[in-house]
C-alpha positions in Angstrom: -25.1 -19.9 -129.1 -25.2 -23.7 -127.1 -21.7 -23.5 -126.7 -21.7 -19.9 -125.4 -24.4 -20.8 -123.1 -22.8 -23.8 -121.8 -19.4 -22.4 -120.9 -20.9 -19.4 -119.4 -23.9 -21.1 -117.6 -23.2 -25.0 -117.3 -26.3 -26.2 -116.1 -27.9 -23.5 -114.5 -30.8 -22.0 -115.7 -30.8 -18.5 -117.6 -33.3 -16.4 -119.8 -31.9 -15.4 -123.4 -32.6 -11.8 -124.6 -33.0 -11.0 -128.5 -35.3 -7.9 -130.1 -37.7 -8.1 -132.5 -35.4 -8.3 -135.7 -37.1 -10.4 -138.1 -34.5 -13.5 -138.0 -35.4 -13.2 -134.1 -39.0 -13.0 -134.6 -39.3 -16.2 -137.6 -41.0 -19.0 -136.3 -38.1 -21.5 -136.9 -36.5 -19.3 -134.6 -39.3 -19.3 -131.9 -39.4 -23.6 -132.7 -35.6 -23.9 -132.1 -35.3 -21.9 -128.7 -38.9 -24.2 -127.9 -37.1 -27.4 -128.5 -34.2 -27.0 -126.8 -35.9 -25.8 -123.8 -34.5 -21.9 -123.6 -36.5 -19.6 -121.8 -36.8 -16.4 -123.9 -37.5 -12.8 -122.2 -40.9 -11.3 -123.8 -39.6 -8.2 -125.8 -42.4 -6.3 -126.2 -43.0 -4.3 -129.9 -41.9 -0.8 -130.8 -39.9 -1.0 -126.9 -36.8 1.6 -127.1 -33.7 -0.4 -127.1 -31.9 -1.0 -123.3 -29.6 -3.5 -123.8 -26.6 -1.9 -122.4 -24.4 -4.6 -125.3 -25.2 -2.1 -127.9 -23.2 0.7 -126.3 -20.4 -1.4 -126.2 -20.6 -2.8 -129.2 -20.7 0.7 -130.7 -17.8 1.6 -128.8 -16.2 -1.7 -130.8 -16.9 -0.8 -134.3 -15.8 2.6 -133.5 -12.3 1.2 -132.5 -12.3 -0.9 -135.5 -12.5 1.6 -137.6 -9.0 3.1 -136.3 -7.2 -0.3 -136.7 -8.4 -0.7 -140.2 -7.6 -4.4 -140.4 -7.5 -5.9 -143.4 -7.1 -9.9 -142.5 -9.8 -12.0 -140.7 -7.3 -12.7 -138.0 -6.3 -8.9 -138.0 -9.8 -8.3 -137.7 -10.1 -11.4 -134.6 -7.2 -9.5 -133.3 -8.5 -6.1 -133.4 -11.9 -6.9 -131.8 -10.6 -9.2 -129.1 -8.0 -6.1 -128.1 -10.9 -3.6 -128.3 -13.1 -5.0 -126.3 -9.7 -5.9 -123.5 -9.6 -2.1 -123.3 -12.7 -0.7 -123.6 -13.1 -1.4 -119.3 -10.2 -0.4 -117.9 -9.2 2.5 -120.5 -12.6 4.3 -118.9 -11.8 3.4 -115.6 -8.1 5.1 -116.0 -9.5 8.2 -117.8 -11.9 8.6 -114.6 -9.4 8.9 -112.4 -9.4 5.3 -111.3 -6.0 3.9 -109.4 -8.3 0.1 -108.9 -11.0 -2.2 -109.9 -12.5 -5.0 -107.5 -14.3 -7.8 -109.3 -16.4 -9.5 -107.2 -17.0 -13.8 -108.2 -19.8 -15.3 -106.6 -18.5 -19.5 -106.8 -21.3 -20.2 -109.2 -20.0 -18.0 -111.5 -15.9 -19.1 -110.5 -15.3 -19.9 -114.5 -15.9 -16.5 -115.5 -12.7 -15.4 -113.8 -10.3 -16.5 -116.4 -12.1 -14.5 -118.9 -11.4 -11.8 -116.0 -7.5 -12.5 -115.7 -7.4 -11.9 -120.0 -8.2 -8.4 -118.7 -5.7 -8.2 -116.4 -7.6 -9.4 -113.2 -5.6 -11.4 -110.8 -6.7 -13.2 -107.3 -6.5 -11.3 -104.8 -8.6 -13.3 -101.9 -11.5 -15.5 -101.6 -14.3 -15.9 -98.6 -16.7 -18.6 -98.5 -18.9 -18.5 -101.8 -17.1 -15.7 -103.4 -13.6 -14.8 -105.0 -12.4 -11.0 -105.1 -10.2 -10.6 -108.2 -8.4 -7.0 -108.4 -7.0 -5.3 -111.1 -4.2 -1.8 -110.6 -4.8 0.8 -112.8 -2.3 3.2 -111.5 1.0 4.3 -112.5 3.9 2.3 -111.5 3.8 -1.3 -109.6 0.9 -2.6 -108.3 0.6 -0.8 -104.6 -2.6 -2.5 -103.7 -2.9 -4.1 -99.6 -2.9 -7.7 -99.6 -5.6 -9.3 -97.9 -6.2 -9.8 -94.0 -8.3 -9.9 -91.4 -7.0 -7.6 -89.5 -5.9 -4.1 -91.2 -3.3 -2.1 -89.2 -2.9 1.8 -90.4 -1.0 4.3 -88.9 -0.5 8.6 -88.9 1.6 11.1 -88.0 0.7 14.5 -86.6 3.6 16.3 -86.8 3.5 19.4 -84.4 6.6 22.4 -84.4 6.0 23.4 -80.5 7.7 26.5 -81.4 5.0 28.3 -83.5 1.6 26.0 -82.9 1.6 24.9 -86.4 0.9 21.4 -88.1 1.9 19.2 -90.6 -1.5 19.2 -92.7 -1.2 16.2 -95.8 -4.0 16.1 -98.3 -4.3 12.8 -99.4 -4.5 11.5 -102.7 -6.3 7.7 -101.2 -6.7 7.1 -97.6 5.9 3.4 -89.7 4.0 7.3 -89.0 7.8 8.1 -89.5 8.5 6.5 -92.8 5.6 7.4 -93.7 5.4 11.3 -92.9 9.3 11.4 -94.7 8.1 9.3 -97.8 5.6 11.3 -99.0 6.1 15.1 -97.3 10.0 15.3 -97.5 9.5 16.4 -93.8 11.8 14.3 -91.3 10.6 13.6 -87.9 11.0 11.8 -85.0 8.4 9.6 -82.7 7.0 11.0 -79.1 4.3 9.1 -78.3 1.2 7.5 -79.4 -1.9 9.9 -79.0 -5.1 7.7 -79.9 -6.3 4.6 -81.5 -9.2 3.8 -83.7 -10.8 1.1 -84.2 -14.0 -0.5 -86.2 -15.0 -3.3 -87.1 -16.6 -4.6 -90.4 -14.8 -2.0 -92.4 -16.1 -1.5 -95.9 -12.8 -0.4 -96.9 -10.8 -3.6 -95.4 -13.4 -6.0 -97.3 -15.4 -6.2 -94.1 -12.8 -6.8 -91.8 -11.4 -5.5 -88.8 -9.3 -1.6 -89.3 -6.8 -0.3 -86.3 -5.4 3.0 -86.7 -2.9 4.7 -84.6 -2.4 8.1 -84.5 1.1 9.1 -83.2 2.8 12.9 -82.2 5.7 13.3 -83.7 8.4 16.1 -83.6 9.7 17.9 -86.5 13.6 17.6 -87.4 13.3 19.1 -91.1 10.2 21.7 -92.6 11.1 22.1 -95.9 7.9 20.1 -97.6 9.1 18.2 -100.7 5.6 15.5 -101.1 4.8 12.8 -103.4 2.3 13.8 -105.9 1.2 9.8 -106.0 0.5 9.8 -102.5 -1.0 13.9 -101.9 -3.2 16.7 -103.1 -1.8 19.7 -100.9 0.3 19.9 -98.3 1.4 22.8 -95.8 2.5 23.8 -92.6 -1.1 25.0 -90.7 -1.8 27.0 -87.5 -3.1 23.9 -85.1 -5.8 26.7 -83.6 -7.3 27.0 -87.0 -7.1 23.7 -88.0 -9.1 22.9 -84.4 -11.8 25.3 -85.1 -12.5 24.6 -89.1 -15.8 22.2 -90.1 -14.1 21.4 -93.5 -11.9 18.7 -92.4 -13.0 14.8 -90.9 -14.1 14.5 -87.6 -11.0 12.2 -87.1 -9.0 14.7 -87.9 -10.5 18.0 -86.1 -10.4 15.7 -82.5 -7.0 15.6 -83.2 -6.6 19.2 -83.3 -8.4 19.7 -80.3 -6.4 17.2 -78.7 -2.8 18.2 -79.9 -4.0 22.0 -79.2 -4.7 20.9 -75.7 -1.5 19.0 -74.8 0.1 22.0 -76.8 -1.5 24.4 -74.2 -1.5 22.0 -71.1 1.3 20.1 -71.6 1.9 16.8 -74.1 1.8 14.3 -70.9 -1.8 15.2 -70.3 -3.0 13.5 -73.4 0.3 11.1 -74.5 -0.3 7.7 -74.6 3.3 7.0 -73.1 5.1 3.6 -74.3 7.0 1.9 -72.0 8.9 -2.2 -73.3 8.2 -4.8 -71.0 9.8 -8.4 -70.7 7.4 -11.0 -72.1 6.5 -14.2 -70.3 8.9 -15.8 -73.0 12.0 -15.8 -72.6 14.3 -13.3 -73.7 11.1 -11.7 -76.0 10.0 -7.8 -74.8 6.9 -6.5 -75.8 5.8 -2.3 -76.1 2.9 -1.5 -73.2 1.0 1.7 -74.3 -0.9 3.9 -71.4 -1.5 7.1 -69.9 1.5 7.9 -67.9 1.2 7.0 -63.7 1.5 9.8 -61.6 5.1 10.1 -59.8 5.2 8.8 -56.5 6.6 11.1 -53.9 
């Protein structure tokens, strides 16, 4: 138990937790935890059992019983691999694509017992690491860290029947991206809004930017990536501007696209025009509402 204690707590303090067995209870055992100065947690007699360890080591045994080992180090073997999958099997089974592990630095030795899981770095802020681990199919597809996020969207709009490329998305360039995973092919107008919020929960309390961008249909037969969507279909942009099941995000850009759609696109485009930069030979993209023509 010292050894345990010491590797996972060092020299911090920490309060060990038994029941009321009767090897627990024996006064040697009370004399030993005295003398070497361990704080033990009052257990209180006849108290239903919460210690969430006994789930798991339920969920061991009943492992063990599948591998059937009959070697001490099959059976080493069997219980260390058990207990590796017992975490993230559950996490996969509910759906999960990720996990986040959160270190606090006075706890920064427990990550290697993390990475035997799987867990690798994946940033670190002042007193804490974040370790991640990918849980879904294919290569790892997880963001790296920043501290500033920059997302982007396509609404694709067919001006020739008022409908709208509506995605579904499985987790939350606009051109790539639309092509990748609808099948649709498009082609970039103009840049309609941009979003932005700081101290995103999603972007590990950083800073999120996300451009929304018009874009023009070349293709409509919808092929999408089942990694990437739920649904996805062509959608009349007047009823997609007028239904409450969809994110407010989303049903101001209806509003707005049915607007320029009715009005005219260069009432709401944000239009893009390349400027030299002040260094030399360097350009850079200027975004704005487009200037009135001069007579």
């Amino acid at each position: 138990m010292l050894p345990s204690a010491e590797k996972l707590y060092g020299d911090e303090d920490f309060v060990f937790q038994h029941d009321l067995a009767p090897a627990h209870s024996a006064k040697t055992t009370g004399k030993w935890f005295t003398d070497h100065g361990i704080t033990v947690l009052n257990w209180p007699a006849n108290s239903p059992d919460l210690n969430p360890i006994e789930n798991l080591w339920d969920i061991v045994k009943r492992k063990l019983r599948d591998a059937r080992p009959n070697t001490l180090d099959e059976l080493k073997a069997a219980i260390e691999a058990s207990w590796a999958s017992i975490t993230p099997h559950r996490w996969r089974s509910d759906g999960r694509v990720a996990a986040w592990l959160h270190v606090p630095i006075a706890l920064s030795r427990l990550s290697a017992a993390a990475a035997r899981l799987g867990f690798s770095f994946h940033h670190a802020r002042r007193d804490e690491a974040v370790l991640s681990l990918w849980l879904g199919p294919g290569e790892d597809r997880l963001p790296a860290f920043a501290t500033h996020q920059v997302g982007v969207a396509g609404a694709v709009v067919d001006e020739s029947n008022g409908k709208v490329l509506v995605v579904q998305d499985r987790n939350k360039t606009a051109v790539r991206e639309v092509f990748e995973e609808t099948g649709v092919r498009s082609q970039f107008c103009s840049l309609l809004s941009v979003r932005q919020q700081h101290n995103h929960p999603g972007a590990f309390g950083m800073s999120d930017m996300y451009l929304i961008c018009r874009l023009s249909p070349l293709s409509f037969r919808i092929d999408f990536c089942t990694q990437e969507c739920l649904r996805c279909e062509w959608l009349d942009l007047t009823e997609l501007a007028k239904t409450s099941e969809t994110t407010p995000i989303t049903s101001r850009v209806a509003r707005l696209l049915l607007y320029g759609l009715e009005n005219g696109f260069q009432n709401i485009d944000l239009t893009m025009e390349q400027m030299p930069a002040v260094y030399s030979g360097r350009f850079y993209q200027l975004y704005h509402r487009r200037l009135p023509e001069t007579p």
